[in-house]
mmCIF file of the C-alpha atoms, coordinates in Angstrom:
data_MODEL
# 
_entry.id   MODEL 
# 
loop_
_atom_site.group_PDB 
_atom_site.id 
_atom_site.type_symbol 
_atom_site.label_atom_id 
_atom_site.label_alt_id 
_atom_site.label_comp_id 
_atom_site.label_asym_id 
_atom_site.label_entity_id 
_atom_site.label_seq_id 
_atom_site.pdbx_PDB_ins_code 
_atom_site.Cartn_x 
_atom_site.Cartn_y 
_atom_site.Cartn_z 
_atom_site.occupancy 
_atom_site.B_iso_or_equiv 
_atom_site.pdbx_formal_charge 
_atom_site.auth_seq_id 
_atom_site.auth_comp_id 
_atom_site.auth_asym_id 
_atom_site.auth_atom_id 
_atom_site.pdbx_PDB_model_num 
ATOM 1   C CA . UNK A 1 1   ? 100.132 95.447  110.952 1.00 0.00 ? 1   UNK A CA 1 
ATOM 2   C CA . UNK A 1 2   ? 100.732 93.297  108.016 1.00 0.00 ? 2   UNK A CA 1 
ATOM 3   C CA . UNK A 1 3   ? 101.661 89.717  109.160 1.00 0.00 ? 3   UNK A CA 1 
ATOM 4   C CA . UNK A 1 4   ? 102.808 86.927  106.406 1.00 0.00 ? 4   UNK A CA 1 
ATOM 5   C CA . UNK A 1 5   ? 101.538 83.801  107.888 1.00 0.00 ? 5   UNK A CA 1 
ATOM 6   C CA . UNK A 1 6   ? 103.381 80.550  108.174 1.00 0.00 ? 6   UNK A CA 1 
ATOM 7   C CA . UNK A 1 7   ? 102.470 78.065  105.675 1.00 0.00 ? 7   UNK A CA 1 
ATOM 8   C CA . UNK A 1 8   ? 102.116 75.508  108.754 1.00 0.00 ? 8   UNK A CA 1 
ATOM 9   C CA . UNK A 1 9   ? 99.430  77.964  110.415 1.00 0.00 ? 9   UNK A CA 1 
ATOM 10  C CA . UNK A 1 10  ? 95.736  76.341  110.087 1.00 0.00 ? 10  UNK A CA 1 
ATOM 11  C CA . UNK A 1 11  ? 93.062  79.277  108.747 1.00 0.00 ? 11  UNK A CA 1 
ATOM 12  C CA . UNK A 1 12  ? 91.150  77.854  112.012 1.00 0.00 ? 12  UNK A CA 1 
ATOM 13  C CA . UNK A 1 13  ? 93.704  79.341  113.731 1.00 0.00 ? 13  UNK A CA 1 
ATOM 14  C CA . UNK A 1 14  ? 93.593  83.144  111.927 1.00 0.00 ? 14  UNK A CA 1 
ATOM 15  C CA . UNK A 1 15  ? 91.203  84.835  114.572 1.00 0.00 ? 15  UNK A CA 1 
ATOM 16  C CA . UNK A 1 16  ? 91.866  87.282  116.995 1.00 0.00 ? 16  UNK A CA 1 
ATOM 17  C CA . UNK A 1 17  ? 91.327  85.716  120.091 1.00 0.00 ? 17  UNK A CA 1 
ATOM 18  C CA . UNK A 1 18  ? 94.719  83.682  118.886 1.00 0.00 ? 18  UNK A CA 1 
ATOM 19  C CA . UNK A 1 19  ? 96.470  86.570  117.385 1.00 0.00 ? 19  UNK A CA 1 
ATOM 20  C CA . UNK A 1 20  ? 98.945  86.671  120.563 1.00 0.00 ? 20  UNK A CA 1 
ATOM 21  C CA . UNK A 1 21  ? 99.098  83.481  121.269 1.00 0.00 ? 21  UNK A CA 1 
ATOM 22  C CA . UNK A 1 22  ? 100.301 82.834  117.374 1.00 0.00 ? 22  UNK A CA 1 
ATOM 23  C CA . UNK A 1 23  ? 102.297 85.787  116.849 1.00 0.00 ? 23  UNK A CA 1 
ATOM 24  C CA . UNK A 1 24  ? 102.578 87.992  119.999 1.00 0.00 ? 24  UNK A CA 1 
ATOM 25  C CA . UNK A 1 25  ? 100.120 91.153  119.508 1.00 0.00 ? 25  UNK A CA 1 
ATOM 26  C CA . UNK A 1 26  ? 96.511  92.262  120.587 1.00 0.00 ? 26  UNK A CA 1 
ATOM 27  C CA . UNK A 1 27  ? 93.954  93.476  118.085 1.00 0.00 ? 27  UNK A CA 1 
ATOM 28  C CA . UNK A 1 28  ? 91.624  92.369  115.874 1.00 0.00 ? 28  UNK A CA 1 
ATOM 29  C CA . UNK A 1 29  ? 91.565  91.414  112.187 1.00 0.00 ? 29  UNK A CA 1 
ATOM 30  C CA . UNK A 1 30  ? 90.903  94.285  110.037 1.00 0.00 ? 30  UNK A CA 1 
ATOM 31  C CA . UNK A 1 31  ? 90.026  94.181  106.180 1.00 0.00 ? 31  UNK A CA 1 
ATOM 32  C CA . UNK A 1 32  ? 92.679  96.261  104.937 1.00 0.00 ? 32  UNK A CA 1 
ATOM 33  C CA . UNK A 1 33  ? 92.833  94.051  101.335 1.00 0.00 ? 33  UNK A CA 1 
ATOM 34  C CA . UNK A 1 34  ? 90.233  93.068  98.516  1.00 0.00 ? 34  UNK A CA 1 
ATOM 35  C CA . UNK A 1 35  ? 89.489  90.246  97.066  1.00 0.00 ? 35  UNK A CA 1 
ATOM 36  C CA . UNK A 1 36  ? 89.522  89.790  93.401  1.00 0.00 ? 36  UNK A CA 1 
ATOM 37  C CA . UNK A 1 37  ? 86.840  90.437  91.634  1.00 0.00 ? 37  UNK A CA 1 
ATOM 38  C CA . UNK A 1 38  ? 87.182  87.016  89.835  1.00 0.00 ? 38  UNK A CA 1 
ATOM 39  C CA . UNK A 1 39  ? 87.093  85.218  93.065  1.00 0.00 ? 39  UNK A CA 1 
ATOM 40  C CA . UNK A 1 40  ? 85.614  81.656  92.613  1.00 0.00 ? 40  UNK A CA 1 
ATOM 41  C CA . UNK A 1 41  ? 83.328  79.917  95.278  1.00 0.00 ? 41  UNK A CA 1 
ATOM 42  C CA . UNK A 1 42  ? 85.526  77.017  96.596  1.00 0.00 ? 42  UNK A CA 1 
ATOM 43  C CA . UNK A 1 43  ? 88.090  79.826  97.154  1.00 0.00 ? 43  UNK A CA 1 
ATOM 44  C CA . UNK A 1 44  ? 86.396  81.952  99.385  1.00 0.00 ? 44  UNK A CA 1 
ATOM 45  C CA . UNK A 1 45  ? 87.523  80.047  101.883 1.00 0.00 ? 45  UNK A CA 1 
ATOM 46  C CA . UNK A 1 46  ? 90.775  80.352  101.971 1.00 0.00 ? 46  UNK A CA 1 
ATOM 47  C CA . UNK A 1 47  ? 90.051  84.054  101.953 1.00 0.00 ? 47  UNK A CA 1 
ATOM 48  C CA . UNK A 1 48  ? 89.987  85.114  106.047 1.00 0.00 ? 48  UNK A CA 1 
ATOM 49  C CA . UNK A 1 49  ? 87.550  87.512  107.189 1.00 0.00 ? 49  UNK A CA 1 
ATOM 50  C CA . UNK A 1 50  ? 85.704  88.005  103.798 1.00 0.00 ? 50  UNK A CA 1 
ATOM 51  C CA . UNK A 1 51  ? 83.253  90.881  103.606 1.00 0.00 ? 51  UNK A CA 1 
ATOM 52  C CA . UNK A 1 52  ? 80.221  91.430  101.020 1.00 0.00 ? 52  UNK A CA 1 
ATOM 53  C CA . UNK A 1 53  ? 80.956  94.015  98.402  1.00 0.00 ? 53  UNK A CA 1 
ATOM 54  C CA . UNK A 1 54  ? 82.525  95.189  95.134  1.00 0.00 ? 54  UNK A CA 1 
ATOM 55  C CA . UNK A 1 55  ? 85.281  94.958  95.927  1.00 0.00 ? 55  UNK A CA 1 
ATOM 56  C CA . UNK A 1 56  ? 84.883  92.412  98.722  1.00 0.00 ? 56  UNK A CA 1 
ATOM 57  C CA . UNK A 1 57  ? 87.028  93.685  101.685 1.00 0.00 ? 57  UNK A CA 1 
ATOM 58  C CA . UNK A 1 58  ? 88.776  91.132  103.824 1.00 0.00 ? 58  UNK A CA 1 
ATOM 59  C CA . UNK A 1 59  ? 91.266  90.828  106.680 1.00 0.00 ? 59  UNK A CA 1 
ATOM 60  C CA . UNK A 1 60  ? 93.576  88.674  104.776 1.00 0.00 ? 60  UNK A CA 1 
ATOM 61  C CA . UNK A 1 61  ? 94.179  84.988  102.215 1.00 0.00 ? 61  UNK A CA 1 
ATOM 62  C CA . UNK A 1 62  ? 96.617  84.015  99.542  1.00 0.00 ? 62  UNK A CA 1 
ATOM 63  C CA . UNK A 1 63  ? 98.237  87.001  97.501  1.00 0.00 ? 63  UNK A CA 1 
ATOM 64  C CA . UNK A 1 64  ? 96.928  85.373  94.107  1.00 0.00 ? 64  UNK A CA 1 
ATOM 65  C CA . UNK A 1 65  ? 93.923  85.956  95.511  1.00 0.00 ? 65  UNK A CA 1 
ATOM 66  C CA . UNK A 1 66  ? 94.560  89.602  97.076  1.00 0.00 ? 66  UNK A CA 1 
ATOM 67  C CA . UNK A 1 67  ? 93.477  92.466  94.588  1.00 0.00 ? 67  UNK A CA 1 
ATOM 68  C CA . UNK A 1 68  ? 96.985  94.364  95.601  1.00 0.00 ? 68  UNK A CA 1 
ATOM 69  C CA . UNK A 1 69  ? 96.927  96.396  92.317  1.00 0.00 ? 69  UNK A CA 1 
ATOM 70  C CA . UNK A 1 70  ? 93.732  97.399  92.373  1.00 0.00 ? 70  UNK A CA 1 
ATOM 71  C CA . UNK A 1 71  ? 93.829  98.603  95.795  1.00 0.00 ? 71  UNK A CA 1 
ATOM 72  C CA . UNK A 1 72  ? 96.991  100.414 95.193  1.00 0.00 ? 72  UNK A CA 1 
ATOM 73  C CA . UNK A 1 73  ? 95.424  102.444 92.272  1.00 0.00 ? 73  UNK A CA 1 
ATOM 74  C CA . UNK A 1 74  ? 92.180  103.558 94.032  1.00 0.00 ? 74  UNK A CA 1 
ATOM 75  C CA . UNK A 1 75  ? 94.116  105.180 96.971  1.00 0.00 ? 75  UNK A CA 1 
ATOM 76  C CA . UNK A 1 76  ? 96.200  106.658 94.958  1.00 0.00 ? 76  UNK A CA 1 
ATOM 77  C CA . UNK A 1 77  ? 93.236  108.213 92.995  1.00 0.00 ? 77  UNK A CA 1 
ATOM 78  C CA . UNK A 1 78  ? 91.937  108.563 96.747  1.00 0.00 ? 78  UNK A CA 1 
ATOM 79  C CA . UNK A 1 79  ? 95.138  110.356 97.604  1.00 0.00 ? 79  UNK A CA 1 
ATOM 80  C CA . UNK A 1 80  ? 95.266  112.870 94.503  1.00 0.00 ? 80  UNK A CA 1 
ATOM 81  C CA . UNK A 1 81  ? 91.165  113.727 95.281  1.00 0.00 ? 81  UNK A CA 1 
ATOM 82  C CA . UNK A 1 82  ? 92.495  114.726 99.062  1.00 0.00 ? 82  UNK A CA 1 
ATOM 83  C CA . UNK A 1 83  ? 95.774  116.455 97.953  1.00 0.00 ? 83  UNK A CA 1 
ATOM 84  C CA . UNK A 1 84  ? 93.827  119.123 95.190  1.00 0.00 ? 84  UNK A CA 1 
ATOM 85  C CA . UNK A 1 85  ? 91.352  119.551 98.648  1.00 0.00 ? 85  UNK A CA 1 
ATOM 86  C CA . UNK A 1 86  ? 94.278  120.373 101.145 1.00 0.00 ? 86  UNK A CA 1 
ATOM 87  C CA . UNK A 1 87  ? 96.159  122.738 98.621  1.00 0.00 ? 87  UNK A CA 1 
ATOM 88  C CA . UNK A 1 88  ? 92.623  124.882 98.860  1.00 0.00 ? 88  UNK A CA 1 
ATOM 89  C CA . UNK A 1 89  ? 92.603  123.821 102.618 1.00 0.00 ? 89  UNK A CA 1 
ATOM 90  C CA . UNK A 1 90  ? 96.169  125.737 103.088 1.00 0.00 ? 90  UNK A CA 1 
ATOM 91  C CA . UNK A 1 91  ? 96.197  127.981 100.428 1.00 0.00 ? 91  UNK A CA 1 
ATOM 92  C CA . UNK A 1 92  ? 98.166  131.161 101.174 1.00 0.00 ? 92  UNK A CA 1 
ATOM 93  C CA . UNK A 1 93  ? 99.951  129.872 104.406 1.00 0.00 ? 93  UNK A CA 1 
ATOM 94  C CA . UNK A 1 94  ? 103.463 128.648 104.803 1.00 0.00 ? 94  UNK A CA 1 
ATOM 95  C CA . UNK A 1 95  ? 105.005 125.248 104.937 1.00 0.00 ? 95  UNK A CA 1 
ATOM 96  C CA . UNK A 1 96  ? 104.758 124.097 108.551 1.00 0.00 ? 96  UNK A CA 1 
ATOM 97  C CA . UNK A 1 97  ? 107.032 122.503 110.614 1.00 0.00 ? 97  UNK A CA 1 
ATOM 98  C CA . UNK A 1 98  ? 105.992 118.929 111.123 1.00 0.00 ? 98  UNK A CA 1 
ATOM 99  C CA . UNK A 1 99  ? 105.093 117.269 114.331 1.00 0.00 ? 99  UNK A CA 1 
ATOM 100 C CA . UNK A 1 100 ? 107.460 114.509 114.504 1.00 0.00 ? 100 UNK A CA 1 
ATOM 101 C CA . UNK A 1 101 ? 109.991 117.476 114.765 1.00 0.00 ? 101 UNK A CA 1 
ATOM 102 C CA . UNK A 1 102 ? 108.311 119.229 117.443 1.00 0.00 ? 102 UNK A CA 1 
ATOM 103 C CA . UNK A 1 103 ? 108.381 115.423 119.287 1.00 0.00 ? 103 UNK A CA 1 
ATOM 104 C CA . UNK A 1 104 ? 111.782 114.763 119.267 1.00 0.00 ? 104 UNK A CA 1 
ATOM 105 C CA . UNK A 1 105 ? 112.692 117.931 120.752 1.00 0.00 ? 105 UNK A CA 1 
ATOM 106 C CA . UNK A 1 106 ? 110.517 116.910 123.578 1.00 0.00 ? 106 UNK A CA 1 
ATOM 107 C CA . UNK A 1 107 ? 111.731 113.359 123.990 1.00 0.00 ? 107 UNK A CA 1 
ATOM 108 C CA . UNK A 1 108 ? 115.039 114.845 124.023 1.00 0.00 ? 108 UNK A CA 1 
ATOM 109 C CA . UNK A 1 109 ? 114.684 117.069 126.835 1.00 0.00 ? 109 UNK A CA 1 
ATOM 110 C CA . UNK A 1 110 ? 111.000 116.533 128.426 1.00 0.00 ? 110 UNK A CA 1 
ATOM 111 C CA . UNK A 1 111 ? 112.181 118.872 131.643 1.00 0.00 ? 111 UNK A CA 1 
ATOM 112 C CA . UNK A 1 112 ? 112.643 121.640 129.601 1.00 0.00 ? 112 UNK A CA 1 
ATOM 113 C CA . UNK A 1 113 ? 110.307 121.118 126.934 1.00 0.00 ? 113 UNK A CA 1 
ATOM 114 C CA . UNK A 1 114 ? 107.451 119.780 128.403 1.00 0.00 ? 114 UNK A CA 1 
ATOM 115 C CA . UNK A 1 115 ? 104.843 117.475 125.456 1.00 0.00 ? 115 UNK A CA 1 
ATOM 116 C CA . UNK A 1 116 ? 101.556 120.319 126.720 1.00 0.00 ? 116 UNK A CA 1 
ATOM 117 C CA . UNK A 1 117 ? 104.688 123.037 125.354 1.00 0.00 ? 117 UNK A CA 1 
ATOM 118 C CA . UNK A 1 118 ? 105.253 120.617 122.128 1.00 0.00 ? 118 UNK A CA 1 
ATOM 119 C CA . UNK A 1 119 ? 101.669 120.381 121.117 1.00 0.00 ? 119 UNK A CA 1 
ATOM 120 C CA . UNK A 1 120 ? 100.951 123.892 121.446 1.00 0.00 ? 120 UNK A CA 1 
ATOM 121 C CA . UNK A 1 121 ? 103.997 125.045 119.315 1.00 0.00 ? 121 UNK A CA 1 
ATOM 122 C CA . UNK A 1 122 ? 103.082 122.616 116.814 1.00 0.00 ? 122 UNK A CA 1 
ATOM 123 C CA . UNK A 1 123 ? 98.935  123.817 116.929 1.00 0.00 ? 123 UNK A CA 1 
ATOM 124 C CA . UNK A 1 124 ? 100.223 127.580 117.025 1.00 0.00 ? 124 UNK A CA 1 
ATOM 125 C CA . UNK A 1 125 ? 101.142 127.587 113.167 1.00 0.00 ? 125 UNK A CA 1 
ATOM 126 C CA . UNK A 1 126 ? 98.842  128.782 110.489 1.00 0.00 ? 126 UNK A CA 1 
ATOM 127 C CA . UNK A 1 127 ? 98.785  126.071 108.161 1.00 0.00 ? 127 UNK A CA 1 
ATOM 128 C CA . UNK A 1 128 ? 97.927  123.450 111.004 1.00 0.00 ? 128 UNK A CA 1 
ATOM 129 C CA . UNK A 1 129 ? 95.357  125.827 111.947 1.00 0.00 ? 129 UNK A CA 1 
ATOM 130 C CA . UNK A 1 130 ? 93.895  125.825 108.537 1.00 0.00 ? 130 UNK A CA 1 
ATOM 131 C CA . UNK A 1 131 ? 94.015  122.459 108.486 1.00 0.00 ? 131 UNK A CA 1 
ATOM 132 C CA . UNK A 1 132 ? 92.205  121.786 111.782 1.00 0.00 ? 132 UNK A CA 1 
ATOM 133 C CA . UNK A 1 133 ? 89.510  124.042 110.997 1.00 0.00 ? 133 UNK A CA 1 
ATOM 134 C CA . UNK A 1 134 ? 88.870  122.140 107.788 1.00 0.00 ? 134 UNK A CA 1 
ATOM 135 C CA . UNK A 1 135 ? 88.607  118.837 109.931 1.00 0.00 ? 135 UNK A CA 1 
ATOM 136 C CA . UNK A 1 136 ? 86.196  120.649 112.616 1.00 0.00 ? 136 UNK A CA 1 
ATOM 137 C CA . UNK A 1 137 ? 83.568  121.398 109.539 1.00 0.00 ? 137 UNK A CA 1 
ATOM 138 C CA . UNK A 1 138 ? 84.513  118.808 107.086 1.00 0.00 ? 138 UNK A CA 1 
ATOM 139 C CA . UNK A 1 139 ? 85.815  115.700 109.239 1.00 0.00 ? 139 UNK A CA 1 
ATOM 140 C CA . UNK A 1 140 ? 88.096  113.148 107.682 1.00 0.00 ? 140 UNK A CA 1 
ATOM 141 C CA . UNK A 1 141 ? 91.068  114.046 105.791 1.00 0.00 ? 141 UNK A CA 1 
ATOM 142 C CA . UNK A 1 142 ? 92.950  115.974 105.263 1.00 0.00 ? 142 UNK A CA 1 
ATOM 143 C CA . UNK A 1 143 ? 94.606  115.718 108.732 1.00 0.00 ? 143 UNK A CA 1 
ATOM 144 C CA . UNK A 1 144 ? 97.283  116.932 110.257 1.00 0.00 ? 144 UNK A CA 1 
ATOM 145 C CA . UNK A 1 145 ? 98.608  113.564 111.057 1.00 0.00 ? 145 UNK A CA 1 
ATOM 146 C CA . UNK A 1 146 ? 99.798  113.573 107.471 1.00 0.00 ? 146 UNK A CA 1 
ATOM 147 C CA . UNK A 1 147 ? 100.880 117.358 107.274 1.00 0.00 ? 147 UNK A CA 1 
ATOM 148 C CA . UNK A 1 148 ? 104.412 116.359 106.466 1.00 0.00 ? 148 UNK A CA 1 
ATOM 149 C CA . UNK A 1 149 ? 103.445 113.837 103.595 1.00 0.00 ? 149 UNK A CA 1 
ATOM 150 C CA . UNK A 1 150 ? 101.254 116.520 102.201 1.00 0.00 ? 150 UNK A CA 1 
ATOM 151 C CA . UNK A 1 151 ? 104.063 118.639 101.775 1.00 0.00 ? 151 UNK A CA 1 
ATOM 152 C CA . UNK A 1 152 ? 106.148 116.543 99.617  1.00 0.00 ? 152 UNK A CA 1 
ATOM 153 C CA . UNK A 1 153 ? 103.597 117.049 97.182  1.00 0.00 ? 153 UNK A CA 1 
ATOM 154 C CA . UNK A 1 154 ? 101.045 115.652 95.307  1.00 0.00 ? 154 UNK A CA 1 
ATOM 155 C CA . UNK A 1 155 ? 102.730 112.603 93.258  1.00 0.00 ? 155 UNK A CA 1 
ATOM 156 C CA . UNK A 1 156 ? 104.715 112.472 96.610  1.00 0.00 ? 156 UNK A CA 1 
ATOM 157 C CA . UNK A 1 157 ? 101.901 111.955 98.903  1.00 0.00 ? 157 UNK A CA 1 
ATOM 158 C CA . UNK A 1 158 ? 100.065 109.406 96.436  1.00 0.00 ? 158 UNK A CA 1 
ATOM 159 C CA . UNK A 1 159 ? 103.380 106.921 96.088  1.00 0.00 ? 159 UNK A CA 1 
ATOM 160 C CA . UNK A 1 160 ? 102.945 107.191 99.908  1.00 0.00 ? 160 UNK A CA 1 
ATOM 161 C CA . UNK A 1 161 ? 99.372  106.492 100.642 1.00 0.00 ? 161 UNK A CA 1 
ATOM 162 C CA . UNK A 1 162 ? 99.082  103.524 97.760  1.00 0.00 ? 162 UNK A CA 1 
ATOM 163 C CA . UNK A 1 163 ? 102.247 101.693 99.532  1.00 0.00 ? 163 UNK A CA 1 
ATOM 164 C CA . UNK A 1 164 ? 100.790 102.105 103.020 1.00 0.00 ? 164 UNK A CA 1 
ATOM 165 C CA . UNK A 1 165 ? 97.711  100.543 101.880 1.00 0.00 ? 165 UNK A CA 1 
ATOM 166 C CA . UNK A 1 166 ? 99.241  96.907  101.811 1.00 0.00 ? 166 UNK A CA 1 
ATOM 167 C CA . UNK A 1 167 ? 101.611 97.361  103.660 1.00 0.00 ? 167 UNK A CA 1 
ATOM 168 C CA . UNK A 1 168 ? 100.191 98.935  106.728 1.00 0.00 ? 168 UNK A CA 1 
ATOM 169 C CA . UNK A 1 169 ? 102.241 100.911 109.200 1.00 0.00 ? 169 UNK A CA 1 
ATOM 170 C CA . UNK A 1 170 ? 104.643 97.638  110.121 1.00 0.00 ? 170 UNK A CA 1 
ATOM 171 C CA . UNK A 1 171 ? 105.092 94.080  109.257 1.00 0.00 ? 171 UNK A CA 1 
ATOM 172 C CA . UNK A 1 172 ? 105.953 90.635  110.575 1.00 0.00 ? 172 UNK A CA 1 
ATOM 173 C CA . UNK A 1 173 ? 107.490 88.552  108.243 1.00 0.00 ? 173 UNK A CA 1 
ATOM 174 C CA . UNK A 1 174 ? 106.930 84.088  107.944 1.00 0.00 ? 174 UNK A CA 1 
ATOM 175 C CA . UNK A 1 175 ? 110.241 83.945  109.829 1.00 0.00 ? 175 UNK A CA 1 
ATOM 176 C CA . UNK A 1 176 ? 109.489 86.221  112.615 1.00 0.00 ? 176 UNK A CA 1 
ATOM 177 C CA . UNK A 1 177 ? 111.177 89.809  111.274 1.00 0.00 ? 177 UNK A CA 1 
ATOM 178 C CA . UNK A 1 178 ? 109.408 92.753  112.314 1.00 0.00 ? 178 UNK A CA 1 
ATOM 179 C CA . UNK A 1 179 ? 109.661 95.626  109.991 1.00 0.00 ? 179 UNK A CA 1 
ATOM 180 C CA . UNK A 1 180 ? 108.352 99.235  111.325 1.00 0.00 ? 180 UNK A CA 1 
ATOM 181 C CA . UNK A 1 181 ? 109.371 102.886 110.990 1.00 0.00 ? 181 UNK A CA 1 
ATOM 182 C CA . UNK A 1 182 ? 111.843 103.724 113.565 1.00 0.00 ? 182 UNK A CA 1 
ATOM 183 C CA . UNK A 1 183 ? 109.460 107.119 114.545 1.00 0.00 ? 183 UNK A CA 1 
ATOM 184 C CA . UNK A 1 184 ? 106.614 109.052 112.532 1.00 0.00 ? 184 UNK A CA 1 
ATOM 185 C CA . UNK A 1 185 ? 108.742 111.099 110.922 1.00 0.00 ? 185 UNK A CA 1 
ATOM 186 C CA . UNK A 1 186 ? 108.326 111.090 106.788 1.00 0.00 ? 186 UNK A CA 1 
ATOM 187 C CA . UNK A 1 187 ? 111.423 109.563 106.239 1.00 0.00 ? 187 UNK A CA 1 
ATOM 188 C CA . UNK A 1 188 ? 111.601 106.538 108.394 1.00 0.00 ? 188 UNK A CA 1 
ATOM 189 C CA . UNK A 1 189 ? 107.793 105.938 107.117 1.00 0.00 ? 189 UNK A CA 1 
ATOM 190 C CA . UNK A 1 190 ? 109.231 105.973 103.217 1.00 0.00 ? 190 UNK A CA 1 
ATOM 191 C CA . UNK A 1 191 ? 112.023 103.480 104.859 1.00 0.00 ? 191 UNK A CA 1 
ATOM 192 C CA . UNK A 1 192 ? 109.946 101.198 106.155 1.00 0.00 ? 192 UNK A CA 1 
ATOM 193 C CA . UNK A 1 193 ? 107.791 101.049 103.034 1.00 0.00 ? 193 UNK A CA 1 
ATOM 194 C CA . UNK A 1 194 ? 110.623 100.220 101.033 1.00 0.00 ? 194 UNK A CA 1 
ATOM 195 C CA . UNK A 1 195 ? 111.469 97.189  102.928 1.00 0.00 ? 195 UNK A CA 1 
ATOM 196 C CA . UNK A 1 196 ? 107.543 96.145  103.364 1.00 0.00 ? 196 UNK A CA 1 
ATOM 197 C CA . UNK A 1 197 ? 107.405 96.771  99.554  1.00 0.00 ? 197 UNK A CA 1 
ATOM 198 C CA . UNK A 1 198 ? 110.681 95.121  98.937  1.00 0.00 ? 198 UNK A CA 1 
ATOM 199 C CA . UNK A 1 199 ? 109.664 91.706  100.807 1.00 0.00 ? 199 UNK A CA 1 
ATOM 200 C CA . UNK A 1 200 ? 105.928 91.637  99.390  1.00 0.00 ? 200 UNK A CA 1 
ATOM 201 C CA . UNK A 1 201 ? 107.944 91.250  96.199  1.00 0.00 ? 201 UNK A CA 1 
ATOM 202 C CA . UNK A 1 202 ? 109.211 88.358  97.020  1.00 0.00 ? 202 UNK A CA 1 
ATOM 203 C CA . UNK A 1 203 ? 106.638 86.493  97.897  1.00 0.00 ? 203 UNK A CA 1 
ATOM 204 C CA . UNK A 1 204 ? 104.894 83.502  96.455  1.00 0.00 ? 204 UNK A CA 1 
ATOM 205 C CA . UNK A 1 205 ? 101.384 83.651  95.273  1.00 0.00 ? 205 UNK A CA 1 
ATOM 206 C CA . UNK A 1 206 ? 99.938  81.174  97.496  1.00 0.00 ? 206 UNK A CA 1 
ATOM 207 C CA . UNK A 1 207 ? 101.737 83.588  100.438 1.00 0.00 ? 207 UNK A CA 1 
ATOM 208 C CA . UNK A 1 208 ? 98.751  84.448  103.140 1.00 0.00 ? 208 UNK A CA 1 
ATOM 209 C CA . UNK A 1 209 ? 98.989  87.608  104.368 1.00 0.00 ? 209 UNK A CA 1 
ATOM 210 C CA . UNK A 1 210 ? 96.775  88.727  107.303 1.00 0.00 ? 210 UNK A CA 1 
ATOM 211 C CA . UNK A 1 211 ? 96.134  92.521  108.080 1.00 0.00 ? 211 UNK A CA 1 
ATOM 212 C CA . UNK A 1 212 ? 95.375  93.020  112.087 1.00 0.00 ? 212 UNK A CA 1 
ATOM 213 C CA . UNK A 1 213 ? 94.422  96.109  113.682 1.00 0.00 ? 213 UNK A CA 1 
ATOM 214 C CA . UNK A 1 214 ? 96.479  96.909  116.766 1.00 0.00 ? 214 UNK A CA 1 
# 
């Protein structure tokens, strides 16, 4: 989760021992950002959770001081390395129906369609099993938790996986909105990422913005 901090909130404040008390979740900070690379000594500490490196990873700090672009552009380099490795992965088999379909039927009627029933339909196809086999050799992505964004292609799946990088898989805005996907399914994901997207925009450079792990 991406939270945008209240200006009122002291940085003393920002660790995760007060995460509920502050804003109402568990977890733990989690450097999802970067600093940037210009990133001048009396500033590092209004950077929260800052990490050695190049690019210095950190949990969160002011959005002038957030490398958003940059981090954008490497997954989606990231993304287009993993895509030309999947179409190899599941060359030769056919599109596959996505899990969040196979889910929904079972939520719907759990009696009848029990989740051990789900699961197995959704294993039983051959480009999942391609792509499992892949992860049992070679493990890290691809993975099938992303089988559906795969398939919308390559340009697709990188648009995708450079928004979720800053924006996470939900949001809680300065005045207490919470913005998520409404399920796992492709298109609520790309809905939610517009409105994440859509309110980053909008926000002022000296904005703090604090990534948490749930």
């Amino acid at each position: 989760m991406v939270i945008c901090l209240p200006d009122a909130l002291p940085a003393e404040a920002l660790t995760s021992s007060q995460l509920d008390t502050h804003f109402g979740v568990t977890g733990t900070l989690a450097p999802l950002f970067w600093a940037v690379a210009q990133l001048r000594v009396w500033q590092r500490q209004q950077m929260i959770g800052l990490r050695k490196g190049r690019p210095a990873p950190c949990a969160g700090g002011p959005v002038r001081l957030l490398d958003l672009h940059g981090l954008r552009h490497a997954a989606a380099v990231g993304a287009g390395i993993r895509y030309q490795i999947w179409q190899q992965v599941v060359h030769g088999t056919k599109p596959a129906t996505p899990w969040p379909v196979f889910e929904t039927r079972h939520l719907a009627d759990p009696y009848r369609y029990p989740l051990d029933t789900a699961i197995a339909d959704f294993h039983a196809q051959p480009r999942v099993h391609a792509m499992r086999l892949h992860a049992a050799t070679a493990p890290g992505q691809p993975g099938v938790g992303e089988l559906e964004m795969y398939q919308a292609g390559q340009i697709a799946y990188q648009h995708y996986r450079a928004a979720s990088t800053i924006a996470g898989d939900a949001m809680l805005t300065a005045d207490g909105r919470k913005l998520a996907p409404a399920s796992d399914a492709l298109a609520h994901r790309i809905t939610y990422l517009e409105q994440a997207l859509a309110h980053l925009d909008t926000l002022e450079p000296d904005q703090r913005l604090l990534a948490v792990a749930l």
